[in-house]
N, C-alpha and C positions, 0 to 999 in steps of 0.2 A: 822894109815894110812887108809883112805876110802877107800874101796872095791867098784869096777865099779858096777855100775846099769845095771842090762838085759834094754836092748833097749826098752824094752816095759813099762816101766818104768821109763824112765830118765826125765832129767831134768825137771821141770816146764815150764820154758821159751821156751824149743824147743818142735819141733814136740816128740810124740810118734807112735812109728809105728801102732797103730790104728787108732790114729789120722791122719797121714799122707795115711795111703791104704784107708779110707773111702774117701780120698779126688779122687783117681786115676777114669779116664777120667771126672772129672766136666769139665765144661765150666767155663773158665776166662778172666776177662778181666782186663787191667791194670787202677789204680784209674786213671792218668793222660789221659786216656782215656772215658772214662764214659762221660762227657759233649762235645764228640767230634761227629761231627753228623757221626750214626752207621755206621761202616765199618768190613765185616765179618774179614778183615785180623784183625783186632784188636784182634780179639778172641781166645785166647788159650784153650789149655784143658790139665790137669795134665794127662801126659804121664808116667813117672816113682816117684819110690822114690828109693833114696839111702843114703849112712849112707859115712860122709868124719870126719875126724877126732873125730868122738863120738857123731857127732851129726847128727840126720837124718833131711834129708831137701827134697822136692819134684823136679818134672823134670817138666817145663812146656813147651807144643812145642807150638808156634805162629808160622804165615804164613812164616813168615822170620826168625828165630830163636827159639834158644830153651835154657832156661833159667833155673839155680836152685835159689829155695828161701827155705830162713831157713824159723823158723815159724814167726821170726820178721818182717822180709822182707815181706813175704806171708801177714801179718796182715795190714801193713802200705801201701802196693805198689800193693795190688790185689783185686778185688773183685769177686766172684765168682756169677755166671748168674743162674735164678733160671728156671729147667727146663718148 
């Protein structure tokens, strides 16, 4: 039987919790956004992270919502703004 991984440690494919707190308040934006002419509501910023069924994933708030992404999500549907 496999014994659970400390969270800072886990999977490959997800976030690890160093991975995911270096991320907390970047600036984000959504990829289906980026060729849209700039509008500040498009922009997020990673407000939290938390851990839902063993996997840790980030909180991102936008103007109008507030969104989790595992790190797949995060990789395919975000890009982060360089300060």
């Amino acid at each position: 039987m496999n014994e659970p991984q400390p969270l800072h440690r886990q999977s490959i494919l997800g976030f690890t919790i160093e991975e995911a707190t270096a991320l907390l308040n970047q600036h984000m934006i959504r990829e289906r956004d980026i060729k849209k002419k700039p509008n500040p509501q498009h922009i997020g910023f990673v407000a939290g992270v938390l851990t839902l069924n063993d996997e840790i994933e980030i909180v991102v708030k936008f103007f109008d919502e507030v969104l989790q992404f595992t790190k797949s999500e995060y990789q395919s549907q975000l890009v982060q703004l360089n300060d």
